[in-house]
N, C-alpha and C positions, 0 to 999 in steps of 0.2 A: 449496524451495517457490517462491521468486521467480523461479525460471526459468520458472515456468508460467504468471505473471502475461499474458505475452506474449497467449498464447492468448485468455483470458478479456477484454483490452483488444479485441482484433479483433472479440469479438465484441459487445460496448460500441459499436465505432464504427461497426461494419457496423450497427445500430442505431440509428444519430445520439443514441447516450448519451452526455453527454461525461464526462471525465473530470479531475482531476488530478494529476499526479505531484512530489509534496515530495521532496525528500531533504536532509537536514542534519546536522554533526555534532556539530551540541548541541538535539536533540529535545527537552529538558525533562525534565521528573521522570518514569520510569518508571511506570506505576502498575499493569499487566500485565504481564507476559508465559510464553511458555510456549515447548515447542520450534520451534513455527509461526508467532507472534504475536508483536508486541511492540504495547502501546498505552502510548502519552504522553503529559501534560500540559503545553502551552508553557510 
């Protein structure tokens, strides 16, 4: 699924939507996830 983020960002920017991109490897407590998703809490 992340490989397809790419796409979906161009057309954000081609938009002047902005965006940002986190990445870490201590996200916080888990409070979702599924095959697709993860969602976190700091």
């Amino acid at each position: 699924m992340i490989m397809r983020v790419a796409g979906y960002l161009e057309i954000l920017d081609h938009h002047g939507i902005g965006w940002t991109c986190l990445c870490s490897g201590n996200p916080g407590m888990i409070i979702y996830e599924d095959p697709y998703q993860v969602v976190a809490k700091p």
